[in-house]
Residue frames as a rotation matrix with the C-alpha (Angstrom) as fourth column:
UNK 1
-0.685 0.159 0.711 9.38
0.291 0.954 0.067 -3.18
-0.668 0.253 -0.700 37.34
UNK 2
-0.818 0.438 -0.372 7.55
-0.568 -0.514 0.644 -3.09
0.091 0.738 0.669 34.51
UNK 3
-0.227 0.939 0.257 3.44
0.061 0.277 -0.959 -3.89
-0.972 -0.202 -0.120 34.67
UNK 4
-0.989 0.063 0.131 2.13
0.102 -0.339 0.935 -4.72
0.103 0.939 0.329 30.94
UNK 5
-0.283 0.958 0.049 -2.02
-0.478 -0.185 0.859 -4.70
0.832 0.220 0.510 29.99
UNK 6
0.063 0.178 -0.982 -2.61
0.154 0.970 0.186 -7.75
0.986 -0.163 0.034 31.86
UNK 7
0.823 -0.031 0.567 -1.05
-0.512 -0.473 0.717 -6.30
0.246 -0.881 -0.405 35.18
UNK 8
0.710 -0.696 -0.109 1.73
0.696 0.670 0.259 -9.30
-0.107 -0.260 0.960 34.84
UNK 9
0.346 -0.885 -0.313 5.46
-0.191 -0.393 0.899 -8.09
-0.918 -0.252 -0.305 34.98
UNK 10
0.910 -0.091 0.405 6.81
0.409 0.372 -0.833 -7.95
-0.075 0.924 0.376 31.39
UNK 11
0.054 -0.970 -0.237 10.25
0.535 -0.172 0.827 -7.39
-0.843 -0.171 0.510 30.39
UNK 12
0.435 0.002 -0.900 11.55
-0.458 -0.860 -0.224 -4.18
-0.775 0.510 -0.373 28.38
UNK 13
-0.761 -0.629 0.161 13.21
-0.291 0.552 0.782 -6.97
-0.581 0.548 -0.602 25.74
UNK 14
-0.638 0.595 0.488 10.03
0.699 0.714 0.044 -8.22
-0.322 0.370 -0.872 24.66
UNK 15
0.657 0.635 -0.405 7.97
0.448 -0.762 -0.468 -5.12
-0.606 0.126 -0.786 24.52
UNK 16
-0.052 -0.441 -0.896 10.93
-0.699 -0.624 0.348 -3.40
-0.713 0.645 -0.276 21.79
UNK 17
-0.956 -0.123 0.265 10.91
0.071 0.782 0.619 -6.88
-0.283 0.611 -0.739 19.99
UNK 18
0.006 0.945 0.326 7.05
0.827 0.179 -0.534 -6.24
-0.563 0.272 -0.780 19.44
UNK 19
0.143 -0.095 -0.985 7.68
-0.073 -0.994 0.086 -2.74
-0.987 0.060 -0.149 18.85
UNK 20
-0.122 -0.664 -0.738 9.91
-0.632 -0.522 0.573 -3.91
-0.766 0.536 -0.356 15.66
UNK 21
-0.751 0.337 0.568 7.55
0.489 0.861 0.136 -6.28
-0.443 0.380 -0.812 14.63
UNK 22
0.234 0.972 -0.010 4.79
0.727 -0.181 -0.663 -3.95
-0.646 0.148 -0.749 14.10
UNK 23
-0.064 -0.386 -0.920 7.47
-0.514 -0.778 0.361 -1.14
-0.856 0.496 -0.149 12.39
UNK 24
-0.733 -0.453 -0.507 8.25
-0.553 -0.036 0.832 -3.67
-0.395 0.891 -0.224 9.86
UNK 25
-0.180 0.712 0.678 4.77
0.927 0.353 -0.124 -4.93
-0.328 0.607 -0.724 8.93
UNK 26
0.651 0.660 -0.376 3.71
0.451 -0.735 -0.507 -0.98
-0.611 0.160 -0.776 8.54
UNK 27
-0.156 -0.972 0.173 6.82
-0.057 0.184 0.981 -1.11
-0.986 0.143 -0.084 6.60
UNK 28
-0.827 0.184 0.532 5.65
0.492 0.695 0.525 -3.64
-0.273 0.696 -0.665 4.45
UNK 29
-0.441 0.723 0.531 2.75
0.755 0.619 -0.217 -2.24
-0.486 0.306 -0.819 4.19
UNK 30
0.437 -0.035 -0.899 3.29
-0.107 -0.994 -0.013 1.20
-0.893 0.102 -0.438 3.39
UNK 31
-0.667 -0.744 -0.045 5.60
-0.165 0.090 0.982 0.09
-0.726 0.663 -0.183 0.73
UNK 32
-0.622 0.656 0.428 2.63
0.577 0.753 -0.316 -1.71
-0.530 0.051 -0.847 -0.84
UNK 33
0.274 0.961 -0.025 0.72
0.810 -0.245 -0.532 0.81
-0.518 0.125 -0.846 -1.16
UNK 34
0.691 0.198 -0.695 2.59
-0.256 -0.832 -0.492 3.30
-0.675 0.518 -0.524 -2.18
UNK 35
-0.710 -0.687 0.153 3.90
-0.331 0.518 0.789 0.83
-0.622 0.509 -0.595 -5.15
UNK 36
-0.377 0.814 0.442 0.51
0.868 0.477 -0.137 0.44
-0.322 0.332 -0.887 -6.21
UNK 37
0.542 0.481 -0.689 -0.05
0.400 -0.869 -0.291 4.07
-0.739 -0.118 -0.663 -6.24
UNK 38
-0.266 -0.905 -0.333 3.18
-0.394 -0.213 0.894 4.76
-0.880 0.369 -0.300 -8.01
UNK 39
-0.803 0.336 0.491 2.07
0.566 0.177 0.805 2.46
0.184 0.925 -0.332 -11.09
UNK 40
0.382 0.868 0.316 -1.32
0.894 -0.261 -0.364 4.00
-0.234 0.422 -0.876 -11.27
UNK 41
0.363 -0.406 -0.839 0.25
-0.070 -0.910 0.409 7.56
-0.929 -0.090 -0.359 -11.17
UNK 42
-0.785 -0.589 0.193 2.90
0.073 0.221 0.973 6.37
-0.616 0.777 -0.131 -13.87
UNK 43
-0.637 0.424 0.644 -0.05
0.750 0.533 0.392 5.16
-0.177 0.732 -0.657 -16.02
UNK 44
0.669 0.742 -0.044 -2.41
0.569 -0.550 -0.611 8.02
-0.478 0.384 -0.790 -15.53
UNK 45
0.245 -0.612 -0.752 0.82
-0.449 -0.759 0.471 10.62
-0.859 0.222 -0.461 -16.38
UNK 46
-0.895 -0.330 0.301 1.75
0.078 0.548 0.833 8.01
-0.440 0.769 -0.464 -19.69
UNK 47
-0.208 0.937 0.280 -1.69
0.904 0.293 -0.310 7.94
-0.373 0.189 -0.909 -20.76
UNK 48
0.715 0.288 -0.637 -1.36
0.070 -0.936 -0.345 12.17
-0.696 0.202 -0.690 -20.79
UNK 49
-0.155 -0.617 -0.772 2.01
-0.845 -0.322 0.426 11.87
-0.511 0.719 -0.472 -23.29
UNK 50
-0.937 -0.124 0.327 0.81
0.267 0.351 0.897 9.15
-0.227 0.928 -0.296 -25.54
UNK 51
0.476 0.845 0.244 -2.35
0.710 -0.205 -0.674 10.84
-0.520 0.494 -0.697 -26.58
UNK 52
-0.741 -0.402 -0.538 -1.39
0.114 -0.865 0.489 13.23
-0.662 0.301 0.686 -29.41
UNK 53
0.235 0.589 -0.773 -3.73
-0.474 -0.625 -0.620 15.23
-0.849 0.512 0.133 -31.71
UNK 54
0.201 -0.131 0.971 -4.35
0.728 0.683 -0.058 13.43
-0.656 0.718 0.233 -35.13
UNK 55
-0.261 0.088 0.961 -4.80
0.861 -0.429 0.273 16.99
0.437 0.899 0.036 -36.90
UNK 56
-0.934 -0.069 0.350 -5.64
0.015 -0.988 -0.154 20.33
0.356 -0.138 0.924 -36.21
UNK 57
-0.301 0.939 0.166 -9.27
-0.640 -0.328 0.695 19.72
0.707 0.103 0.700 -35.73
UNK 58
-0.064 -0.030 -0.997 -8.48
0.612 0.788 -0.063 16.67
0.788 -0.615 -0.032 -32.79
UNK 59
-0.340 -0.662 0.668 -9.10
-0.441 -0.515 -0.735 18.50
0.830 -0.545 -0.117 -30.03
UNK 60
0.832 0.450 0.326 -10.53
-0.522 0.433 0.734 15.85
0.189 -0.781 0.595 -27.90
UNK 61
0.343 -0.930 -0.129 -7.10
0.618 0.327 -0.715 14.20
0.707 0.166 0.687 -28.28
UNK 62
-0.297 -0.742 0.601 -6.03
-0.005 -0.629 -0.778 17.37
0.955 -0.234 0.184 -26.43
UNK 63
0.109 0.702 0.704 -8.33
-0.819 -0.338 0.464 16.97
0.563 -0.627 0.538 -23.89
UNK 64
0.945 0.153 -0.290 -7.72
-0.091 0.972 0.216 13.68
0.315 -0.178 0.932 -23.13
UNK 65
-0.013 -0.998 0.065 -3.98
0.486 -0.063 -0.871 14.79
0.874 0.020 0.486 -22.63
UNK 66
-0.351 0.161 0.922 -5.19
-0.457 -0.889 -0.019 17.27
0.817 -0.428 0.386 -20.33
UNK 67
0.548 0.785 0.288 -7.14
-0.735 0.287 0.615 15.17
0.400 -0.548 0.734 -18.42
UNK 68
0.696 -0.259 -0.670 -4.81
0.344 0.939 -0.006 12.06
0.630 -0.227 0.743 -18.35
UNK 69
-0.527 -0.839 0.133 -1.82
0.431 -0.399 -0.809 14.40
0.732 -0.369 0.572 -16.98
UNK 70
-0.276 0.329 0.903 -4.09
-0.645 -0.760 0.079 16.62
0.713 -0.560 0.422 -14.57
UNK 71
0.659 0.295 -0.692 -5.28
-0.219 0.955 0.198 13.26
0.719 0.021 0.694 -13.20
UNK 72
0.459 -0.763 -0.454 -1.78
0.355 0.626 -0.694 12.24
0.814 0.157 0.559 -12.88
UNK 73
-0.275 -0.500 0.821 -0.84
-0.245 -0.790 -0.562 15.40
0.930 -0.356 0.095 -10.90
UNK 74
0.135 0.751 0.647 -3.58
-0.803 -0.299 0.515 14.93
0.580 -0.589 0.562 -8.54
UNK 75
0.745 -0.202 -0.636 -2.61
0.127 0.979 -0.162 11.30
0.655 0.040 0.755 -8.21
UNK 76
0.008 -0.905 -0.425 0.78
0.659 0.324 -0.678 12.43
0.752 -0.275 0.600 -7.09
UNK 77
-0.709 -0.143 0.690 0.00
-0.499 -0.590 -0.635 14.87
0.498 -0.795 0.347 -4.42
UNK 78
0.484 0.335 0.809 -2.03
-0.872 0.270 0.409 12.60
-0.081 -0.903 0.422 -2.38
UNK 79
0.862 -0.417 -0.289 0.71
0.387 0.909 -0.158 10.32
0.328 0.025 0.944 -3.06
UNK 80
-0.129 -0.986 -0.107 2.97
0.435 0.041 -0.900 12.47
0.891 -0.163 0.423 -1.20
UNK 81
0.174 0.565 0.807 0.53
-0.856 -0.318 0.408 13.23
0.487 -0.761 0.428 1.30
UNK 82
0.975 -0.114 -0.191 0.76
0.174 0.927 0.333 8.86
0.139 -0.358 0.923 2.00
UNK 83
0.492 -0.831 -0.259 4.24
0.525 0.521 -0.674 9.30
0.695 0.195 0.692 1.70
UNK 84
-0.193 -0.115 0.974 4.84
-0.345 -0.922 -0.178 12.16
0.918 -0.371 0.138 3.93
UNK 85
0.503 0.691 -0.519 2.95
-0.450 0.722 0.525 10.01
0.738 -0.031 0.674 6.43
UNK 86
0.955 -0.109 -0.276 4.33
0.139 0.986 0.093 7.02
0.262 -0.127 0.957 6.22
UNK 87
-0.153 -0.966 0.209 8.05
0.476 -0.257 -0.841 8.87
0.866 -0.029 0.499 6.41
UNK 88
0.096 0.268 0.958 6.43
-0.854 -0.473 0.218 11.18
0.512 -0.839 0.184 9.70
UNK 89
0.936 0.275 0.221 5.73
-0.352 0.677 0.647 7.75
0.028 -0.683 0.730 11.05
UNK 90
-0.297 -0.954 0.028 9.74
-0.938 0.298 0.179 6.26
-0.179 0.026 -0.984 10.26
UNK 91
0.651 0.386 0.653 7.62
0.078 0.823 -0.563 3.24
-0.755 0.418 0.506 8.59
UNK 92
0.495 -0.684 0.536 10.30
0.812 0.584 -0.005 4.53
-0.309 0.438 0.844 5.58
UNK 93
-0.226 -0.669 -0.708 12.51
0.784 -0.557 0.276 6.46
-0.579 -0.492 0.650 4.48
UNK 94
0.347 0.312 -0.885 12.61
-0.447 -0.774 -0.448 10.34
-0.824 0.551 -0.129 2.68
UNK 95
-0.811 -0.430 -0.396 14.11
-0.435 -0.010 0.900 8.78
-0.391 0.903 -0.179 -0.79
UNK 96
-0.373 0.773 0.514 10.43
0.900 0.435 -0.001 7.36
-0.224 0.463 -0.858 -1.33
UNK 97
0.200 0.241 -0.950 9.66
0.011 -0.970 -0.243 11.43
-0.980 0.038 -0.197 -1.81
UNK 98
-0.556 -0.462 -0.691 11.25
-0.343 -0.629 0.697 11.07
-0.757 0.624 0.191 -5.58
UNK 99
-0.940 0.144 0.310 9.01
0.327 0.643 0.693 9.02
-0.099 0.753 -0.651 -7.05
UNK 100
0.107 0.945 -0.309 5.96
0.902 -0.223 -0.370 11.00
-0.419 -0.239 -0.876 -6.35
UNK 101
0.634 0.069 -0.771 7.70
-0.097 -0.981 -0.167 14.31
-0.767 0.181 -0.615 -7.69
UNK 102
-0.850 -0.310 -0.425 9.17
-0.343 -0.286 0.895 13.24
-0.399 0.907 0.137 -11.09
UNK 103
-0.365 0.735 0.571 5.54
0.921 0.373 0.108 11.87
-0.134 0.566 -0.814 -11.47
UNK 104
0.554 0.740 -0.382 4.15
0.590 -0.673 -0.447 15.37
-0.588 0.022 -0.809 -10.79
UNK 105
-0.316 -0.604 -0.731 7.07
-0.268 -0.682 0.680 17.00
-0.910 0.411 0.054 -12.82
UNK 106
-0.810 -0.427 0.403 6.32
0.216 0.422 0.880 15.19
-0.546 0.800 -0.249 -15.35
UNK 107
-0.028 0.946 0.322 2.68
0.978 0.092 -0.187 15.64
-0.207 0.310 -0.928 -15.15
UNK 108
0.363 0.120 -0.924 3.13
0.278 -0.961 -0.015 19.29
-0.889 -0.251 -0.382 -14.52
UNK 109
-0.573 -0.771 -0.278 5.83
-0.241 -0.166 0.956 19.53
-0.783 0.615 -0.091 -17.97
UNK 110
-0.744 0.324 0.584 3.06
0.668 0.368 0.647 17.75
-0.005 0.872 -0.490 -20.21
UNK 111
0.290 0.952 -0.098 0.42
0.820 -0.299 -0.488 20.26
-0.494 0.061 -0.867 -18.68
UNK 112
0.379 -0.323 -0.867 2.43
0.077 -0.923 0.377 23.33
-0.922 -0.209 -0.325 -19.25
UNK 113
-0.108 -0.865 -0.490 5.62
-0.508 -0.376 0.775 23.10
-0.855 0.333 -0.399 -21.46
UNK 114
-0.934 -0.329 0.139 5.52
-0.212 0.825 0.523 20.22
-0.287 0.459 -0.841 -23.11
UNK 115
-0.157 0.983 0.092 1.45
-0.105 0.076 -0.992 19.95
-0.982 -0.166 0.092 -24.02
UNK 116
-0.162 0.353 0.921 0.03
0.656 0.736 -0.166 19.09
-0.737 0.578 -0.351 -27.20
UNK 117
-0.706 -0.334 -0.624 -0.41
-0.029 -0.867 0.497 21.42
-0.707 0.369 0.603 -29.90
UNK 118
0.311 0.944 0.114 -3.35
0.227 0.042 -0.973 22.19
-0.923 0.328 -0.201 -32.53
């Protein structure tokens, strides 16, 4: 027999029906967040490829690339630290992993390859 908090007799039907109530708020609410993260990410990593150097002598222009894309990176590893998480926990699944690493590719491609020029 089962014995819940209380000490009453509860039944193993009700106690999985809670179970899959609380998965799919931490669901919900994982999603949330890391949809809110995602756009900031996006925006700091956009912010590093539409700054471009007016001239040779812009180099705060470069900096500001630098900065918006390094940001961006940083952004996305503790967005795949939440996600990592939230997937450890089965709150969702591993295909939320790609959106956190074509932000950091990208960020990583504007720091590297793809960076501004003087």
């Amino acid at each position: 027999m089962n014995v819940n908090r209380n000490g009453s007799a509860g039944s193993p039907l009700a106690a999985r029906l809670s179970s899959r109530a609380a998965d799919r708020w931490g669901t919900r609410i994982c999603a949330v967040v890391l949809v809110l993260g995602i756009l900031v990410t996006g925006y700091l990593v956009c912010v590093g490829y539409l700054v471009e150097p007016d001239g040779s002598w812009d180099t705060q222009a470069v900096t500001d690339s630098q900065v918006g894309a390094g940001l961006g990176l940083f952004s996305a590893a503790l967005l795949t630290a939440a996600t990592w998480i939230a997937v450890r926990c089965a709150w969702l699944r591993r295909y939320w992993y790609a959106a956190p690493a074509a932000l950091a590719l990208a960020a990583l491609l504007r720091l590297t390859l793809l960076a501004p020029d003087l």
